[in-house]
N, C-alpha and C positions, 0 to 999 in steps of 0.2 A: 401940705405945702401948697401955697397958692400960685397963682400966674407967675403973680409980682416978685414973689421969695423968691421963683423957680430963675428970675432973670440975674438973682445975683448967685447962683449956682455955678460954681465952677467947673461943675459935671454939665453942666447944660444953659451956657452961656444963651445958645441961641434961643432960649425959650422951649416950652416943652414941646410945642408944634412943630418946628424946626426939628428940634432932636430926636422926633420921635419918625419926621420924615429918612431922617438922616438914618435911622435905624434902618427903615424898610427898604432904603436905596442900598445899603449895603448888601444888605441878607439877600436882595432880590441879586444882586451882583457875584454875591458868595454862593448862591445858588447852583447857578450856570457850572459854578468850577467844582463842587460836589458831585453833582450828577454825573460827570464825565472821569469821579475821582477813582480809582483799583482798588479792589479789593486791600490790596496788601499797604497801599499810603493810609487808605480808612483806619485797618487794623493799628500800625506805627501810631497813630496819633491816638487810637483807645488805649495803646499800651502807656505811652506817654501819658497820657491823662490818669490813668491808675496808679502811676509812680508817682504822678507828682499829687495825686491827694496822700498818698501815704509818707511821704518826704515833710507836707505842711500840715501833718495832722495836730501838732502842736497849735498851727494857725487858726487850723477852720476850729479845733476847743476852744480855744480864747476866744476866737468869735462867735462862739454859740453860746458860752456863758455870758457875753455882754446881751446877746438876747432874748436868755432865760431869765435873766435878771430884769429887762425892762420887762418881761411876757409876766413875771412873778406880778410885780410892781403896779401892773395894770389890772391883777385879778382874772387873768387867765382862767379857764377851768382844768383841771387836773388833765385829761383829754387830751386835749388844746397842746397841754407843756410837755406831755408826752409825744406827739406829733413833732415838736419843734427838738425836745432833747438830744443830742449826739454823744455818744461817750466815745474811747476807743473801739468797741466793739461792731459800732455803729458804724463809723467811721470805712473802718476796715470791711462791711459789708458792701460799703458802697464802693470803694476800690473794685473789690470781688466780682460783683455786680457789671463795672464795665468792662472787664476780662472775660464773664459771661456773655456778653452782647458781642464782643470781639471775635467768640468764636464760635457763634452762630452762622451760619451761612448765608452771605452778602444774597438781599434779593432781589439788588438792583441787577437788569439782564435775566434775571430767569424766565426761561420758556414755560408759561402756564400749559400753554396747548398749542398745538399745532396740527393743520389739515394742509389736503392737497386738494382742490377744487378740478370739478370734468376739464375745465378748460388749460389744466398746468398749472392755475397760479399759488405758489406755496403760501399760507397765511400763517403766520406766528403772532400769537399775543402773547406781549415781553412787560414785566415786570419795571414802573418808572417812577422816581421820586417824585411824591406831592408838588414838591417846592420850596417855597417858606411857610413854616408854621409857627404860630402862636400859642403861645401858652402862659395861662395863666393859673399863678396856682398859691394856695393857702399854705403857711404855717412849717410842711415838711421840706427841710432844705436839703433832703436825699432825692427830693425832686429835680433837684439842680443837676444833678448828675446823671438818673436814671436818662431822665427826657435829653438831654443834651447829647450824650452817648447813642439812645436809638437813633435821634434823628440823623447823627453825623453816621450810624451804619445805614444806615437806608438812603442815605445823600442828599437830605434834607438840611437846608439851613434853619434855621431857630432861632425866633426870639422871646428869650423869657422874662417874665414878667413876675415875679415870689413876691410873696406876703409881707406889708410892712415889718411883725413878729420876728420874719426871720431872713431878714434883709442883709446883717451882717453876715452870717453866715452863707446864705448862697453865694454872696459876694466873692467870699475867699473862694468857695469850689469853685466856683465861674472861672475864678483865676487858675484853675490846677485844668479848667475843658480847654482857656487858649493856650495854655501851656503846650498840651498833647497837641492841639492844631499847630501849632507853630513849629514843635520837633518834626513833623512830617509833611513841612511844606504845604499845608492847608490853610486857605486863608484865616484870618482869626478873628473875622467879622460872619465865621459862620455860625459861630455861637454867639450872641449878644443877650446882654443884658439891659433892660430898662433901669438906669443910674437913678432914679428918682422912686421914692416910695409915693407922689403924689397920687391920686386914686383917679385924677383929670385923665392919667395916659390910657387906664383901662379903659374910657370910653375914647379914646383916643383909638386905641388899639382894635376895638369894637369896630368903628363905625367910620372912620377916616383912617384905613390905611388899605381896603380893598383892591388897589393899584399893587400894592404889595406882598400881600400875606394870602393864601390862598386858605387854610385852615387854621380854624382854631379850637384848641383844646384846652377844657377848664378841670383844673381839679383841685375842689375845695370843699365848700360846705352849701347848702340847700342856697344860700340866698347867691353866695358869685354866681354859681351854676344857671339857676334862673335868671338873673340879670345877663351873662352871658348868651343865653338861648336867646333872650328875647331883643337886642340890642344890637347881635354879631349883623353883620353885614356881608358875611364869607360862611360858608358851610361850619358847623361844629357837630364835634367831636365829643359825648359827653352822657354825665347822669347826674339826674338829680339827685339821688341820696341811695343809699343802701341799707333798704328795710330786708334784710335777711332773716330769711324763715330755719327751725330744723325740726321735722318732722318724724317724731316717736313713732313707728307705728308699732301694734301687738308684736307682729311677730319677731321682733328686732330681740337681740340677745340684752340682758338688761344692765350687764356689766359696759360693753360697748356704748350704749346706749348712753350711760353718766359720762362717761370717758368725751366722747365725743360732744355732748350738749355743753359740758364744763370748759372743754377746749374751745369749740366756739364761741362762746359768751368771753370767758376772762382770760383766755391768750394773748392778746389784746383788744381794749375796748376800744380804741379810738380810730380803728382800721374800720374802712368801707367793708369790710367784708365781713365783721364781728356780726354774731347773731343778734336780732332784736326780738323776736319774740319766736317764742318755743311754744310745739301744736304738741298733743299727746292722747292718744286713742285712750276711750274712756275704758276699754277691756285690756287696757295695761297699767292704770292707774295704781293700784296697790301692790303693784307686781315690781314698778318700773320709779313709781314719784318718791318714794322715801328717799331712795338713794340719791336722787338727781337734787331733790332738794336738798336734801344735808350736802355735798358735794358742792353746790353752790353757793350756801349762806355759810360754809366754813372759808368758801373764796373773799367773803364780802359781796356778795352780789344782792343787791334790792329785788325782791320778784313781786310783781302788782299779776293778778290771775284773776279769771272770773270769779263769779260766785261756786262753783263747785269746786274748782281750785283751794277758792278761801275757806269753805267749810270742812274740808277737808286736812288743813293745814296751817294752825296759827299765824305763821310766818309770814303770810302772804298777804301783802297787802290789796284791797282793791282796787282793780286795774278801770281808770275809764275810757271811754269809748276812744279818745284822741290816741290811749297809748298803743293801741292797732296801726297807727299812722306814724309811730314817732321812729325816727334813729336816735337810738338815745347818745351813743359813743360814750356810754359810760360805763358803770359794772350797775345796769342796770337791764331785768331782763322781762318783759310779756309774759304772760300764760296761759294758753285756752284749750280745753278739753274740747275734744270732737269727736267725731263718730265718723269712724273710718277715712280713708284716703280720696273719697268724693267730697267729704267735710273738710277736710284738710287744703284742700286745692281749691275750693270755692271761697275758705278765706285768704290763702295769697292772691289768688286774681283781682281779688274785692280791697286789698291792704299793702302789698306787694309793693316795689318798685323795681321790678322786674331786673332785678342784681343777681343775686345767689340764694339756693335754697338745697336744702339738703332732706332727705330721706333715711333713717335708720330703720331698716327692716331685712329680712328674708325671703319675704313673702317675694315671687319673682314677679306674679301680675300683678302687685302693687306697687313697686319699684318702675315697672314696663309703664305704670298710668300716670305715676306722677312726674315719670322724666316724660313723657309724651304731651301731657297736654298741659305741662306749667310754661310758659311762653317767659320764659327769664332765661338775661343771659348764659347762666351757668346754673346747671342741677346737679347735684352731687348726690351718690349713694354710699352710705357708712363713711362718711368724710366729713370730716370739718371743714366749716363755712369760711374758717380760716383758709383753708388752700384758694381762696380765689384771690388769685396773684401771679401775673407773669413769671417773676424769676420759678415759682412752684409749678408751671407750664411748661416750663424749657424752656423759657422766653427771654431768657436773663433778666427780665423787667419788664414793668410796662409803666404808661404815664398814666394809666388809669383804667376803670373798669368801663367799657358804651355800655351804655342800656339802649343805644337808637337800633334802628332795623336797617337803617341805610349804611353800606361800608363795612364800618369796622362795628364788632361786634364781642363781648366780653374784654379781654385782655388785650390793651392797645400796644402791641409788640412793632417790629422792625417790619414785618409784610403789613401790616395795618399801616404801615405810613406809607404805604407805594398808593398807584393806581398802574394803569397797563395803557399801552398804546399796540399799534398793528403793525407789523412789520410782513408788508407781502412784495414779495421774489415774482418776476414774469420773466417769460422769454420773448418777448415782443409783442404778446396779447397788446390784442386791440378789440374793442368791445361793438357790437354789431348795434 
């Protein structure tokens, strides 16, 4: 949609510049009255919120079929239509989901620490909401509600920004988050939506609204995320892609071994946290690969492997060098033989995108080296690469996984959305 279309927009008479001012002016205003909101109004309005996506579940299906329909229509990839798809099941997770955030414990006011200085003065550092934050995101309209839910327990206002694909549908959720705001007397500009699928507001949102929005948080696919990083104007929140490793080693039991490699790969492929390429000690190779390959190519999964992979085993096609680098998010999987768990960890460092990576072994100083010195968010031992996922943390959710070092880091939960300020008590110190 262009400037000129955007002026005859009934959602956004005033133009996209205006409306998108108007956004920030509110959330910056709906802010103030979150921060200062109880525990128990937060909770009233998640609980409300959760009723009313399950009251309009009929709604937000018909909305999500009109945008599985144009997603078909356009040639979507399989992926892609799976990220965006809602059935009942789906639906009712995300209910679920904000009943999990609701009874997490509010971290707005927590005392992280507290000392008492020679001179008497008491010093607390007390857990405080961001502010407003940003978010923009691809494709999953269960983003609509995860993220809207954290940030209203944390006391954060929010404005989101979803993927043209699946516009209808956040839509209708967006209407079940002011729903919940509105039953418990919370403003209902604390959740907002960008009304326009124009793609002008994301750099709008970027780079001209800094007065407004203090963070932003991207979750989508390699290219929003880098245009995000490189464009934002306000600290971000974010990763570029989830090249997840799961590392076979010998001593790993070799039933677990299948169980777990097949779980991460085809549980689902279109999840950040799905494995991309699978490492495998070359003194478990006949021990450990038959099974893992049959296992996988009964799932459907494509496997591209080195050359000792491929002579080893028909099936496998050759892998070239880019596919060390790729997320495929599809039922597509890497394969590379290595020599031991120093091989192993010199190809995540060197391929990695420092997400998730998993270790299947026994052996304890092997497990002890590769959780030690692999520098990714989350290392898992005998676990699938699937569990990297807030609600799978106790988190109830999260809006995504950080790969940064500053802040927040793996799972972007309810305490990932505060920062802290100082609260120090005197008795009339006066300082020499």
């Amino acid at each position: 949609m262009s400037k000129a279309e955007l002026q005859n927009d009934p959602l956004t008479t005033e133009g996209l510049d205006g409306l998108m001012r108007k956004l920030g002016q509110n959330a910056r205003a709906a802010a103030r009255g979150l921060a200062g909101a109880n525990t128990t109004q937060k909770n009233e309005a998640l609980s409300a919120a959760a009723s009313s996506i399950m009251q309009a579940r009929q709604t937000i299906l018909a909305a999500n079929k009109r945008d599985m329909d144009a997603a078909q229509s356009k040639g979507l990839s399989a992926a892609l239509l799976d990220r965006l798809m809602l059935d009942d099941n789906r639906v009712a997770t995300m209910a679920r989901s904000i009943e999990d955030i609701r009874d997490l414990p509010d971290p707005v006011g927590q005392v992280m620490e507290q000392w008492t200085r020679p001179n008497g003065l008491l010093i607390k550092r007390v857990r405080v909401p961001l502010g407003v934050i940003g978010i923009i995101y691809e494709s999953r309209p269960n983003v609509t509600a995860d993220a809207s839910a954290l940030c209203l327990k944390s006391g954060n206002a929010v404005i989101l920004r979803g993927g043209s694909e699946s516009h209808q549908s956040s839509t209708a959720i967006h209407a079940c988050m002011i729903a919940g705001l509105e039953a418990a007397g919370l403003s209902n500009t604390g959740v907002q939506m960008v009304p326009t699928t124009s793609r002008d507001a994301v750099g709008i949102l970027l780079s001209g609204m800094s007065e407004f929005i203090d963070v932003i948080i991207p979750r989508g696919g390699k290219k929003l995320i880098a245009r995000v990083q490189t464009d934002a104007r306000v600290p971000v929140i974010g990763h570029l892609e989830g090249i997840c490793h799961v590392y076979v080693h010998q001593s790993s039991d070799p039933d677990m071994a299948r169980d777990i490699v097949l779980n991460a790969k085809m549980r689902r492929t279109g999840i950040c946290g799905a494995a991309e390429t699978l490492l495998i000690d070359r003194n478990c190779l006949t021990t450990h690969w038959p099974a893992i390959s049959e296992a996988l190519s009964n799932a459907g999964c494509e496997l591209r492997g080195d050359t000792e992979i491929c002579r080893l085993d028909s099936r496998v096609n050759v892998a070239q060098e880019s596919d060390w680098d790729t997320e495929y998010l599809d039922a597509i999987l890497s394969v590379k033989v290595v020599d031991g768990v120093d091989d192993a960890i010199e190809h995540i460092s060197r391929h990695g995108s420092g997400h998730t990576e998993s270790i299947i072994a026994s052996d304890e100083q092997a497990v002890a080296r590769f959780q030690n010195d692999l520098d990714s968010a989350i290392v898992l031992h005998n676990a699938s690469t699937q569990f990297a996922d807030g609600g799978e943390f106790g988190m109830g959710a999260e809006i995504g996984i950080a790969t940064g070092r500053i802040h927040a880091r793996g799972p972007v939960g309810t305490e990932q959305l505060t920062s802290y300020k100082y609260l120090v008590q005197g008795t009339g110190q006066t300082r020499s």
